[in-house]
Structures are given as C-alpha cells and as structure tokens.
N, C-alpha and C positions, 0 to 999 in steps of 0.2 A: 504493500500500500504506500502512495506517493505520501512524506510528509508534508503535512500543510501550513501555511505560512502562519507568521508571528506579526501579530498587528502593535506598530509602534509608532510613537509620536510624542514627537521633540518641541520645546515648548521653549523661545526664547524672546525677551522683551519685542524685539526691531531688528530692523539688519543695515544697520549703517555701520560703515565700516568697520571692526571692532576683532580682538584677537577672538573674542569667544562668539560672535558672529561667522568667523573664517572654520574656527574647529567645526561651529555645526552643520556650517551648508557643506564642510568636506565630507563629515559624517552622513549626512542624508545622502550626498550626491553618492559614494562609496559604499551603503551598504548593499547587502546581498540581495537583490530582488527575486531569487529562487526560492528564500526563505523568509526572508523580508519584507511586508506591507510598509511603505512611509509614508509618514504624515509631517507633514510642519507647519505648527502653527508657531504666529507673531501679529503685530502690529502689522499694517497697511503701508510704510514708509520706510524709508533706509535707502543709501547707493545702491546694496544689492539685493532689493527686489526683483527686478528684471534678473540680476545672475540665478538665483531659486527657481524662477518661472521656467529658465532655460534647462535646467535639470528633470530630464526625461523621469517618467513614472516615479512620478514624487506628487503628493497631495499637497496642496497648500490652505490653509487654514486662516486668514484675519480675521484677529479680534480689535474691531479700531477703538477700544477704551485701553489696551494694553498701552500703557508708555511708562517712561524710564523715571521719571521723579513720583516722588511722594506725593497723592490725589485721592483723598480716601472718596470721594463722589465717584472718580473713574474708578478707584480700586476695585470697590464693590462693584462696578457695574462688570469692570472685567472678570471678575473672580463667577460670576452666575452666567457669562458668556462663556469661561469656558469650564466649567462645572458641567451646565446643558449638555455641551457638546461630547466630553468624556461621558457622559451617561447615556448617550445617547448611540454610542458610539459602539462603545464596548470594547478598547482596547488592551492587549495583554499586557505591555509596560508604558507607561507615561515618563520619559525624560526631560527633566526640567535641567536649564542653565542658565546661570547667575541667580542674583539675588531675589530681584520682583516676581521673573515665574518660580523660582523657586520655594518662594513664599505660599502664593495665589495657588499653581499647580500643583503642585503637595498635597495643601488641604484638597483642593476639589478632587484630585484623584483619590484620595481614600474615601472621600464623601460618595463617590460616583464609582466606589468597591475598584475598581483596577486592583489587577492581584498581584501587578509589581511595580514600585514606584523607585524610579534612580535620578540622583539630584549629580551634576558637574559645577563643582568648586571652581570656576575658572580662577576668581580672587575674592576674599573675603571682603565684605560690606564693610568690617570695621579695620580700624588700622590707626596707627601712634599718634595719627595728624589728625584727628577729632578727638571731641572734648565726652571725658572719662564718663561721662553719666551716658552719651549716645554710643559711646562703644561697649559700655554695660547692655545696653538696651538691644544694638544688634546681635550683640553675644545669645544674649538670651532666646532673641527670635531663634538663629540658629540652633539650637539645642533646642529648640522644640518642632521644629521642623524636621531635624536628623531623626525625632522618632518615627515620624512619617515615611522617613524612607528606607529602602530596603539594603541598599547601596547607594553609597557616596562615593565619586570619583573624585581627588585632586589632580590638579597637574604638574605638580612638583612634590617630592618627598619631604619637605622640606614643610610645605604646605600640611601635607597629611602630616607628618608628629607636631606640627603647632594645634592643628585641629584638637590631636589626641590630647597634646598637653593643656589648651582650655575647656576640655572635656565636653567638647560637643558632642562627642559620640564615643561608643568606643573602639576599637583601634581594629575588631575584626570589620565593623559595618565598611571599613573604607577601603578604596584600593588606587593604590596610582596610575594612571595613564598619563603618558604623557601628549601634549596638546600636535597631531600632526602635520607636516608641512606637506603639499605638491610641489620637490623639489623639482620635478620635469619645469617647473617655469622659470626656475632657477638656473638653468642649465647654457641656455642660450645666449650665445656669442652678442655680444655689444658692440658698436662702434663708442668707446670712450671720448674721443676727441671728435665726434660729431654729435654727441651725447652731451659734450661739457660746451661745443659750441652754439646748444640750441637754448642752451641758459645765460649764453653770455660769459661762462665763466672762462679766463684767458689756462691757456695750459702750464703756465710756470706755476699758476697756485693751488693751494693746497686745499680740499674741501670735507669738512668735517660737517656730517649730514645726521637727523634728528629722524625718524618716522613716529606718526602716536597723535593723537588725538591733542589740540591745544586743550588741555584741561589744569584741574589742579593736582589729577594724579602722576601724569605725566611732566609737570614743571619744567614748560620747556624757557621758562624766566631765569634759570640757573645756568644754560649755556648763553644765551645772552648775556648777563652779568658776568659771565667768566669770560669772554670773547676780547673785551679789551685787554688782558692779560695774553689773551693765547695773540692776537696780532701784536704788540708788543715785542714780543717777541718770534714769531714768524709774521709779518705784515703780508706779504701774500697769500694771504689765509681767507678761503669763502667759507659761509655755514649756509645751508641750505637745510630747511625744514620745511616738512611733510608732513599735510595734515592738517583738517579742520577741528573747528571744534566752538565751544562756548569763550573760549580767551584769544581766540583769534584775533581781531582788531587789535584787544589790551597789547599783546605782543609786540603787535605793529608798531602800536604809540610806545611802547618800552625802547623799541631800534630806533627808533627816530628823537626820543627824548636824550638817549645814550649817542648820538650822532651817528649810528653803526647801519646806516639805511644801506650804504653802498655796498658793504661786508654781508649782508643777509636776504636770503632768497625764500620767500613764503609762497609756496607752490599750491598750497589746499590738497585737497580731497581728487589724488593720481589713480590712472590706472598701471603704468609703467613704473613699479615699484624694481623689480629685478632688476629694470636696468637702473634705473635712479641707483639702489645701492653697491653696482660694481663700479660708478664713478666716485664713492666712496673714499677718502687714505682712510677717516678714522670715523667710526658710529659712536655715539654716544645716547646712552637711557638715562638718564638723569632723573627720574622720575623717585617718588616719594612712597608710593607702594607697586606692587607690582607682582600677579599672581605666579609668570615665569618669563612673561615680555617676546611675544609673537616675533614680532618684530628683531629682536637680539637674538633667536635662534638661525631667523632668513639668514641676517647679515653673521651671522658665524661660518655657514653652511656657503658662502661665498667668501669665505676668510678673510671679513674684515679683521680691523684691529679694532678692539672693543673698551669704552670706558663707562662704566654702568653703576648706578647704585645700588650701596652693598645692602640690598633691604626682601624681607621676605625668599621667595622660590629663586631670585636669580643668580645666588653663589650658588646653585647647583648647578647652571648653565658656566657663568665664569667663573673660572678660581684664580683669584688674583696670583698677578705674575706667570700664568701660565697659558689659559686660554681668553687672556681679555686682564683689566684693571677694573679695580672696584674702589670706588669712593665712599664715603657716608653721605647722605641725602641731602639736599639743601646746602651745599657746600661749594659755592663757586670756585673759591679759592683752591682747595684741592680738586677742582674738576679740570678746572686749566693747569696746573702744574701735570697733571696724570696726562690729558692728551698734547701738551708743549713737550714731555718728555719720548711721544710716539712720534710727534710730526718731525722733529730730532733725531730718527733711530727710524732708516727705514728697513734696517735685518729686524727688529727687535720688533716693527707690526709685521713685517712677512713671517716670524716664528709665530707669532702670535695669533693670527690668521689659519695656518697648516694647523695648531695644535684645537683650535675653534672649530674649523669645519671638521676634525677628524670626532672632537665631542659629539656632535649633531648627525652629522648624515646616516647613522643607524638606527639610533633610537627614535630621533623624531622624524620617520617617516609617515606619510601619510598612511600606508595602510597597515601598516604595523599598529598606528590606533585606533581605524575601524575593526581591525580584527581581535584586539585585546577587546573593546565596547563589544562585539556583537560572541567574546565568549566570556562576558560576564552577563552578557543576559540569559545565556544556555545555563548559564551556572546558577542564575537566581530564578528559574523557570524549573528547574529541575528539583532546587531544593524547595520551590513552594509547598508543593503535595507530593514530592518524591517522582514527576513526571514531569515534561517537558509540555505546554501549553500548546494547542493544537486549534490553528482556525481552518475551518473550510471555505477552500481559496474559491469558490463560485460564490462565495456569499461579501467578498470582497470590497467595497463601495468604490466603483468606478472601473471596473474590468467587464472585457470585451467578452464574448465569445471563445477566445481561445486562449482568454488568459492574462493575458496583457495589460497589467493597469492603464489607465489612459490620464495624463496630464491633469489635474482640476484643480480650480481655485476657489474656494468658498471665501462668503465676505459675512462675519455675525455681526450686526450692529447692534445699538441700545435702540430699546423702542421707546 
C-alpha cells in the first residue's frame, strides 16, 4: 500500500526580506512532495511574495490581520483567522516561526487539536538591549508557549543551551538545525570590476559592505560611527550597505550629519546579493543581537573576511582569530580597529576567508536542513501514538486527478 502524505503548514509573520523568511520559503520550496502536502501561511505583503507564489505545488494561505508589531485589535482578529483555518483544515503538524506566529499559532493549533505542533527559534524576542521587566515578560511568554509545542528547533547551539539555561523548556523538547543556504546562487562567476563600476566605486578602494535590515537589531549606526576611524587611516575606503528597513533615512541623516555622504552607499532592498558580497574585502555584522546572522554565513561561504558581534548564536559561526573577528556590541571603537587591522593584512583576510567558507559549506546546506526538518517530523509523528500519521492523498485540498497539487492562494480577511 502506497504511503500517504503528511499535511503540513508553516506559519510565519510576512515575507519581506528577512533570514527567517529565507529559511522558510527554502523549507517549503524543498520539501518532499511524495510525502509532503505544503501549506504557507503569512501576511498578504513582503518583497517575496511573488518569490512563494512562484514555488510550484505549494499552498498559500493570507491572513491580512497577521503583522509584525504588537496590535492586540489585529492580534485577536488574527489568532480566530487562523484558528478557523487549522480547524478546518485538519493538519498533521502546524510549524510556526519566530515570535508572533509562534505565539498566535501554538495556541490555535492545540485549540484546533493538531497532533503535532513544532515552533523554529530563528532568534529570541528578548535580548540585553530591553528593559529587564519586558524581557521578564517575553521570557515568560516563551515558556508557556514551549509547552505547547512538541519540538522546538534552534539555529545555533549556542541558542539551544541558552534556551535550556533560562528554562524554557527542557533540553530533550529541543533540537538544533541549522538555518540552510542555496549555495548554487553563491557559486556564480562575477564581473568585480564591472560590478564595483556600476556603483561608482573606483578600483584602488577598498569596500567594507553591511547586508541586514536598517533596524535597531542590526545597528548599522556603529559602522558609521567607526568609519571615520577606518578612512583615517585607509582613506580609500567605501562602505556600502544593504538593506531597508524602519532607520533607513535616520542613517542617511547620520552620513550626512558625520560629513561621510561620499564614503557611503545605501542600496535598499537588492536582489543581486551574491554578487554585491564577492565585491566585498571585509563584511561586517555589527548588530546587537543576533539568532546566527543569515547573512554572515553567505559571506563566509564566499570567504569573506568577517568582523561580527560577539553576541548570542554567532561565535558559533566565527571564532575569533580564526574564521572571522568578533567584537562586543555597540562598540565602534573596536569595530574599526578589528577591520583597519584586515584592510592592512590582505594574507590574514585571504586565511580568514579559506578557514570561513571551509566552516559553512557542509553544514549549512540547504538541504541538509530540509532533511534534518522533514526527519524530525517522522520522528515526532511516530512517537505521537507509536505510528507515523497517514493522510489520504485524494482527499488533499487542491489536487488534480492524478495527483498533482495545483498552485493556490487563499486570502482570510476580518469580517
């Protein structure tokens, strides 16, 4: 007897650009549609809406109350949209990622009986830079959420024993995967010097490039503030960042108040990211928390030379002095000493580079993490009731005749 599929569906705030945006449409796009039903639901908005849409036998699912900040009027209205739909549904696991679905989609999957529910840690809600009563508070959500779910994924190890140590759960519920890249995009030959001349940037200079959303986790105000230091001392120095976000402008007015407008190149929201980071000398993360930094994996796996904050999941990516420099957070002052001493030493980013990409290109492959994900759901399917959950693939919402799911988009609104 043919086995029949496992109906599943991925539940994430929106899809504007975002690392844990990237994991799940890799995850949907990559899992096994032999054994596999997908669903994804999100928000109605983001850059890669259209990229989802373009992903063959894949459901899509908008909830237009789902968004990203704090709305108790939408929350609820989202939590009963997609409540409804799990119940209605009947799915074998509900995956929820990041915080808000993780919240919302937890509760309603146990509400709406799902007999397996798995939450993806991409980065904790709380973190050193809020005020001690709000990060009491997210703590707490978390641990009451974690009993909702059956498994918990992080994406750094580093990640998982902080979880275990403020006892959100306990240390069997969790398991690490790490976050996968499609290094096939990574692969491809660049024109550098027709690359660096469509920015304008001259080829004697040297360019130290940022990818990440302008936010306040990302602080891309700390390579700015270090910048006259590093041209100081290399003046033929460009920075180039990548990346929209809510401090976008503020930035602007930072370069421009710091007189550094000609030195800096704010690009927005790219799609030629692979090549943007092979014209690279030095990447830097500067950012103030940081689940494992999407982005600092690409550029390892193309052997940049890396200077990153020493904060959360990403000493498990670099270890200072070997595969990259780590700084403490908010630290201009050693952010520019760390990369003045790379842009000075170019054996010492070429070692640095060889020993980055040699970290990355195995373990974070892409499918090496849809296959770790689709054998922890064998494994929490099995131990529900000692059996592997079984759907009958004629009964499938949205399949042909001969099997085939067919593309669909639903839209739930508030009535």
């Amino acid at each position: 007897m043919r086995r029949k599929k496992i109906k599943v569906i991925h539940i994430i705030t929106h899809l504007h650009v975002g690392g844990a945006q990237d994991n799940t449409l890799l995850t949907v796009e990559r899992h096994d549609r032999k054994k596999i039903d997908v669903t994804l639901m999100c928000a109605p908005d983001g850059y890669w809406v259209e990229r989802a849409q373009k992903i063959p036998d894949l459901r899509l699912v908008f909830i237009d109350k789902l968004t990203r900040p704090i709305h108790p009027i939408s929350d609820i209205s989202a939590f009963f949209q997609i409540y409804s739909h799990l119940k209605k549904e009947g799915y074998d696991i509900v995956h929820t990622h990041s915080s808000k679905p993780g919240f919302l989609g937890r509760i309603a999957a146990k509400m709406a009986k799902v007999p397996i529910v798995v939450h993806t840690i991409h980065g904790f809600p709380f973190h050193d830079f809020m005020s001690p009563v709000l990060r009491r508070f997210f703590t707490y959500l978390e641990k009451q959420c974690a009993k909702l779910s059956d498994k918990m994924i992080t994406v750094s190890n580093l990640n998982l024993k902080k979880a275990v140590q403020l006892q959100i759960a306990p240390a069997e519920k969790f398991t690490n995967i790490y976050s996968g890249i499609d290094f096939c995009n990574f692969d491809k030959k660049v024109d550098c010097n027709k690359k660096r001349a469509e920015l304008g940037i001259p080829d004697d200079h040297f360019i130290v490039g940022m990818i990440g959303r302008q936010s306040k986790q990302k602080s891309p105000w700390n390579l700015i503030k270090a910048a006259p230091a590093i041209l100081k001392a290399h003046p033929k120095t460009c920075f180039v960042s990548v990346g929209s976000g809510e401090l976008f402008k503020d930035m602007q007015k930072l370069v421009n108040t710091m007189n550094l407008s000609e030195k800096f190149i704010f690009l927005g929201q790219r799609h030629d990211i692979a090549e943007l980071l092979q014209i690279f000398d030095v990447y830097t993360l500067p950012s103030q928390w940081e689940g494992l930094g999407r982005s600092l994996t690409e550029a390892m796996y193309l052997k940049k030379a890396i200077v990153a904050s020493d904060v959360e999941g990403v000493p498990e990516l670099v270890e200072d002095g070997k595969t990259g420099l780590l700084v403490p957070p908010n630290n201009p002052a050693l952010l520019a000493e760390s990369i003045i001493s790379l842009l000075a030493n170019q054996k010492k980013r070429e070692q640095l580079g060889a020993n980055a990409h040699n970290r990355v290109k195995e373990d974070f492959q892409a499918a090496k993490m849809v296959d770790d994900i689709e054998n922890l759901y064998e494994e929490c399917l099995h131990g529900s009731q000692g059996q592997a959950v079984k759907i009958d693939k004629s009964n499938v919402n949205g399949s042909n005749s001969k099997g085939k799911i067919i593309p669909k988009t639903d839209r739930i609104v508030s009535q």
